[in-house]
C-alpha positions in Angstrom: 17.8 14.5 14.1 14.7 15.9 12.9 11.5 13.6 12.5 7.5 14.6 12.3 6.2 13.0 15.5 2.9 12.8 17.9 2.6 12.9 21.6 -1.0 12.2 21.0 -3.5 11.1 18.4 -5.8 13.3 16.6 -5.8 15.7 13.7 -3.3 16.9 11.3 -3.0 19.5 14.5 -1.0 16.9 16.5 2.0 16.6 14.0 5.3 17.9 14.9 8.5 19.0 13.0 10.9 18.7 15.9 14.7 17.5 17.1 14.1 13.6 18.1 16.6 11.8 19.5 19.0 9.6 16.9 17.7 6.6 17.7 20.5 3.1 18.0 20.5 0.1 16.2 20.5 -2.8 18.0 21.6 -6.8 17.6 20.7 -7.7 13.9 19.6 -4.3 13.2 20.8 -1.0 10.9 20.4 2.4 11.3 19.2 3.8 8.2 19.7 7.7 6.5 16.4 7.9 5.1 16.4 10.1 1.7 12.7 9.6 0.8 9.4 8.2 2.5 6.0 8.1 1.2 2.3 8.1 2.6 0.1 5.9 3.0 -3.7 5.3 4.7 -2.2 3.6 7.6 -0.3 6.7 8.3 -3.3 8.7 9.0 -4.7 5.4 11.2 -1.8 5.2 13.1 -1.9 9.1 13.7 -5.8 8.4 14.7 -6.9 5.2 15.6 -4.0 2.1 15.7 -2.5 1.4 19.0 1.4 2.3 18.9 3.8 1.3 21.3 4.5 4.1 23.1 4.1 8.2 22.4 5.8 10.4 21.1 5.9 8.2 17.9 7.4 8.5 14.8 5.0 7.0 11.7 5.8 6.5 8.2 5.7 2.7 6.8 7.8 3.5 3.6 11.4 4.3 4.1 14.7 4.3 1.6 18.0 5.5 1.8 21.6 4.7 2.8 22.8 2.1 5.6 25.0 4.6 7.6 25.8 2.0 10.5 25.5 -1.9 11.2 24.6 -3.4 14.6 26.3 -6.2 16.2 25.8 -9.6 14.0 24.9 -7.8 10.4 26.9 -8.6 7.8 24.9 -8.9 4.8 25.0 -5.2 4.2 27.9 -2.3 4.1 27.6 1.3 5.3 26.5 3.4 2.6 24.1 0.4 0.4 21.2 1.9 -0.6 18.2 -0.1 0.4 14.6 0.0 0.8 12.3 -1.3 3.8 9.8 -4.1 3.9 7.0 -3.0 6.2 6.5 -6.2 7.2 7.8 -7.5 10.7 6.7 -11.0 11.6 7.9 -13.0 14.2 9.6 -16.0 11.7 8.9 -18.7 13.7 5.0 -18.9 14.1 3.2 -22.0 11.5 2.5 -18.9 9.2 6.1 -17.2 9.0 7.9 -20.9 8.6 4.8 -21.4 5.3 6.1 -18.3 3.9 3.3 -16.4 4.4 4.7 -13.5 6.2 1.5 -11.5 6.6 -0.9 -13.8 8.2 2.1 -14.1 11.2 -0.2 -14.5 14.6 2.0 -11.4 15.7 2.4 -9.2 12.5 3.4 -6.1 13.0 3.9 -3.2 10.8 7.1 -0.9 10.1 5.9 2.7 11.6 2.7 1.5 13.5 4.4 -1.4 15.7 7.9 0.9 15.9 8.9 4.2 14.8 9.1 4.6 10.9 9.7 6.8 8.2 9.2 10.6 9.2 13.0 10.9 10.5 16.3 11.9 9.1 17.1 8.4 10.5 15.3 5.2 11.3 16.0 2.0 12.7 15.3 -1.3 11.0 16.0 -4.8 10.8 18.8 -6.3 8.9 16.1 -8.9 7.6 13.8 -6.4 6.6 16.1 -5.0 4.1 17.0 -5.1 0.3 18.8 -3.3 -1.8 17.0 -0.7 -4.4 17.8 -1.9 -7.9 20.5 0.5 -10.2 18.5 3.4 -11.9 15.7 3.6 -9.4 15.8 6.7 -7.1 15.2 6.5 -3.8 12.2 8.3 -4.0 10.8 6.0 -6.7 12.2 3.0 -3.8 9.9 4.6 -1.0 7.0 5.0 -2.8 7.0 0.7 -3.9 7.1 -1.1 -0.7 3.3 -0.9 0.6 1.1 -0.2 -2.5 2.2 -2.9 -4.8 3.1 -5.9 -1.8 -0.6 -5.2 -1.2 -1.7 -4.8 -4.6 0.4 -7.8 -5.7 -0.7 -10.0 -3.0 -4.6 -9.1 -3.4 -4.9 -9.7 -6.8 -2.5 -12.4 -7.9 -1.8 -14.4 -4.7 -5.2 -14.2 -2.9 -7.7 -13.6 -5.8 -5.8 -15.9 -8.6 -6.1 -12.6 -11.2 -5.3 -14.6 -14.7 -4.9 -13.3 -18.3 -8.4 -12.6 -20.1 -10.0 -11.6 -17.2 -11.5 -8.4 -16.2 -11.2 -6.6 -12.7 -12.6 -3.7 -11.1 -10.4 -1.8 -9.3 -11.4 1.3 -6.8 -9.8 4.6 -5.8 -7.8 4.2 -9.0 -6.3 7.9 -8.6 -4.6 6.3 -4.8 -1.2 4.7 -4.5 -2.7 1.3 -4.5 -4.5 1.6 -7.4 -2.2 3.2 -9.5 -0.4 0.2 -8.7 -3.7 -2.3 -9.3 -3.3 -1.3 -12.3 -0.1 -1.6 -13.3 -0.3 -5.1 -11.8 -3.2 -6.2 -13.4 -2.2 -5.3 -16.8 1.0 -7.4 -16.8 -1.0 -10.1 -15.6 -3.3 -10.0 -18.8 -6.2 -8.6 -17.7 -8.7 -5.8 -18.7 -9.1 -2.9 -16.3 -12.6 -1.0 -14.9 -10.8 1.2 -13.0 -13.2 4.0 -10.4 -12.6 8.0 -9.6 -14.9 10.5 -8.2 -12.7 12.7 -10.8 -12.8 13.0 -14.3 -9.0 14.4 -14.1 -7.9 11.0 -12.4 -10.6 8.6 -14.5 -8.4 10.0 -17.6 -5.2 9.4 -16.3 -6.5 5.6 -15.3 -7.2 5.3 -18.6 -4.0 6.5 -20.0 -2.0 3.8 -17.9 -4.4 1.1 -19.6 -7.7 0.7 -18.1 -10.5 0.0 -20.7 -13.2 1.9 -19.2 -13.3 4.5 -16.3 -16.5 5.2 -14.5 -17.1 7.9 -11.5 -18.7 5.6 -8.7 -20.7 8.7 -7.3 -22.7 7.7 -10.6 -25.5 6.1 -8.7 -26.1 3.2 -11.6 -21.9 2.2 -11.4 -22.8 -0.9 -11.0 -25.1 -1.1 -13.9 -22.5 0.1 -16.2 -20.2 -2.3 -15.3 -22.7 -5.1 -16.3 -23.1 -3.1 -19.4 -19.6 -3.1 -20.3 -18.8 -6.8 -19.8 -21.8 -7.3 -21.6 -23.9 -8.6 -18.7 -21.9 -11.6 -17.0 -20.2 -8.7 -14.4 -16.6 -8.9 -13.7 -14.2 -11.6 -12.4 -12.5 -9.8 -9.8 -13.4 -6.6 -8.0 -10.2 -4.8 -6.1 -11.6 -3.0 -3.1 -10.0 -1.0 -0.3 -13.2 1.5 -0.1 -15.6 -0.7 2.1 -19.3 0.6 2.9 -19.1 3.4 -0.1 -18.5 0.6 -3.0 -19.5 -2.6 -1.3 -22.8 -3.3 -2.5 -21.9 -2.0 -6.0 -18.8 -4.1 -5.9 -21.2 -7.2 -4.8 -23.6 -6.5 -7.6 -20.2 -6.1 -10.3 -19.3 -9.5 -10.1 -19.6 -12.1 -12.2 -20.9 -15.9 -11.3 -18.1 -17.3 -9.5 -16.5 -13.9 -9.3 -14.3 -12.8 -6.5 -13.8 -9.3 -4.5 -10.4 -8.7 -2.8 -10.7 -6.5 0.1 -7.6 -5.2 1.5 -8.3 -1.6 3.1 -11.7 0.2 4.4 -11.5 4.1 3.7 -15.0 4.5 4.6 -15.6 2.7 7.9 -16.0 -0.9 8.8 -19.4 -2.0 8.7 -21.0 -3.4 5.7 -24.8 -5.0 4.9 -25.5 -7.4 2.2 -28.1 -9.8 0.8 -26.4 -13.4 2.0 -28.3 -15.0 -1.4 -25.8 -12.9 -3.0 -23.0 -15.0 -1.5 -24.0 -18.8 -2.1 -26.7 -18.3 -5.5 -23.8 -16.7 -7.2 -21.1 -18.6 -5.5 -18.9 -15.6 -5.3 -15.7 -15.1 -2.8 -15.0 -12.4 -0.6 -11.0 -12.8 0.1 -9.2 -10.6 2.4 -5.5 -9.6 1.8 -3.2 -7.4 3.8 0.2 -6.0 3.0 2.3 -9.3 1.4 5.0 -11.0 2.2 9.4 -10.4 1.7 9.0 -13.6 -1.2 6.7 -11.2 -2.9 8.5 -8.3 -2.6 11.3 -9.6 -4.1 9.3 -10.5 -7.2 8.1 -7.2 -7.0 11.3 -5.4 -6.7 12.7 -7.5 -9.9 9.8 -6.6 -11.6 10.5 -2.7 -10.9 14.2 -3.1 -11.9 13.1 -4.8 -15.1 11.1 -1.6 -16.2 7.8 -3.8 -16.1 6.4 -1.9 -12.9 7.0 1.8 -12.4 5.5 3.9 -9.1 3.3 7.1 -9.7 4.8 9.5 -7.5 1.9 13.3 -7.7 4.8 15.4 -5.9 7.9 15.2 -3.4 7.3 17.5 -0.4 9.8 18.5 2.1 9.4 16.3 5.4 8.5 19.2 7.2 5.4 19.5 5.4 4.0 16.2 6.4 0.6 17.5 8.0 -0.2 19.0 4.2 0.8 15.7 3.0 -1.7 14.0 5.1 -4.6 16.1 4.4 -4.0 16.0 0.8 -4.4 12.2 1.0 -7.2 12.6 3.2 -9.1 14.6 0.9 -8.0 12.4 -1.9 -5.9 15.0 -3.7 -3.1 12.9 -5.0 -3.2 10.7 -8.3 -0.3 8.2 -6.8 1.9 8.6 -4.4 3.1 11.6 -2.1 6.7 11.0 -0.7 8.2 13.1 1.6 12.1 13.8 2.0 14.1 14.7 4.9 
């Protein structure tokens, strides 16, 4: 088959178009024709910094396509269903996995990080890890669901409590995830201060139903969020930036307000004025990816019409490198997928 692979981490330099071997299912497992995969963030981390099981390695956390052959012991599924992945593997037995909360597994792992993924004419997944893409949604639309809204869903309505009336902040809203932040938080009833470092993508935010759209290279952001909510700050800030918005996100928030960080774009270290925390009472929640209950939910809600990806292009898989430094440079509004 062909798949974009690495023999080593580093730049865009160390990804490959090449002829992999077709890779096997095993016990409980299905080999999967994958028509469409999408990027994500922990693409490029896995192609620079997260430890992967073994080189050369396959990344990609967002796969969909056809089941073109069952392993010994699946029989939920039939040669030629269209499904889409969950990127979450836990272990399903720990305390965590048998609460239902898939994510905080003491052994989580992550499709394409913790095994090969996505960038591959075929892939190799779990029978568990499967569903099947609801009638009228393409398989691109499919791939580019999985990772953006579990995380988005699971930051702002599962770990933050996001209700009707309130208003959030959400970051980066030209990126995957906050294209899907905003979808989220506007079926949940909520008002939308959505950021961009473009004017382009702080329009487009504002044609999918944020409020208000501010640039956050504005040095007084925070200011005008204060302004706009007319100086009680916001409920909820959405925040996968880190260092670059953290302070401002801090100084956003309302009394009793809460930020939801599920990502850090801009490193990992952050200072802040403690008082902040307890005079205030604000939370800071972390969330990361979500779990298969959730993505059920989610995957009903997509069906229904109520939820729909932003996909910016479709490249060929081939161009994968491109695809990565478009992200990194932030050159997408939504999602890039990638097909085979």
């Amino acid at each position: 088959m062909k798949a974009v692979r690495f023999h080593q981490q580093g730049g865009l330099e160390v990804l490959k178009y090449e002829i992999a071997p077709d890779p096997k299912p095993d016990t409980e497992e299905v080999l999967l024709r994958v028509r469409a995969a999408s990027v994500n963030h922990v693409d490029l981390w896995v192609r620079t910094l997260y430890q992967v099981a073994s080189f050369p390695h396959i990344p990609g956390s967002d796969a969909a396509g056809e089941i073109v052959e069952l392993g010994h012991g699946v029989s939920n599924f039939s040669v030629g269903d269209r499904v889409v992945v969950y990127p979450g593997i836990p272990c399903g037995h720990c305390e965590y996995c048998l609460a239902g909360e898939d994510s905080a597994c003491l052994n989580f792992g992550i499709f394409g990080v913790k095994t090969d993924g996505a960038y591959a004419e075929l892939t190799v997944a779990k029978a568990s890890n499967l569903l099947p893409i609801p009638n009228g949604i393409s398989c691109e639309e499919a791939a580019a669901f999985p990772v953006t809204y579990i995380t988005a869903w699971h930051s702002l309505i599962t770990r933050a409590g996001l209700r009707a009336g309130e208003t959030v902040l959400i970051h980066g809203a030209g990126s995957g995830v906050g294209t899907a932040a905003i979808q989220i938080a506007k079926l949940a009833g909520a008002k939308v201060i959505a950021t961009s470092g473009s004017k382009e993508k702080r329009e487009k935010a504002k044609s999918m139903g944020a409020e208000e759209a501010l640039d956050y290279h504005y040095v007084k952001w925070p200011e005008k969020v204060r302004e706009l909510t007319g100086g009680r700050g916001v409920e909820v800030v959405f925040d996968f930036i880190g260092p670059a918005t953290f302070t401002g996100s801090i100084a956003s928030l309302a009394k009793l307000g809460r930020l939801v960080s599920c990502g850090a774009t801009t490193g990992a270290d952050i200072n802040f004025d403690l008082r902040n925390l307890y005079s205030r009472q604000i939370s800071i929640i972390g969330a990361m990816l979500g779990s298969r209950a959730e993505f059920v939910l989610l995957l009903r809600l997509l069906a229904d019409g109520e939820l729909k990806p932003v996909i910016d292009r479709v490249m060929p898989l081939s161009e994968a490198a491109e695809a990565h430094r478009l992200m990194e440079q932030a050159g997408q509004f939504g999602k890039i997928v990638l097909k085979p």
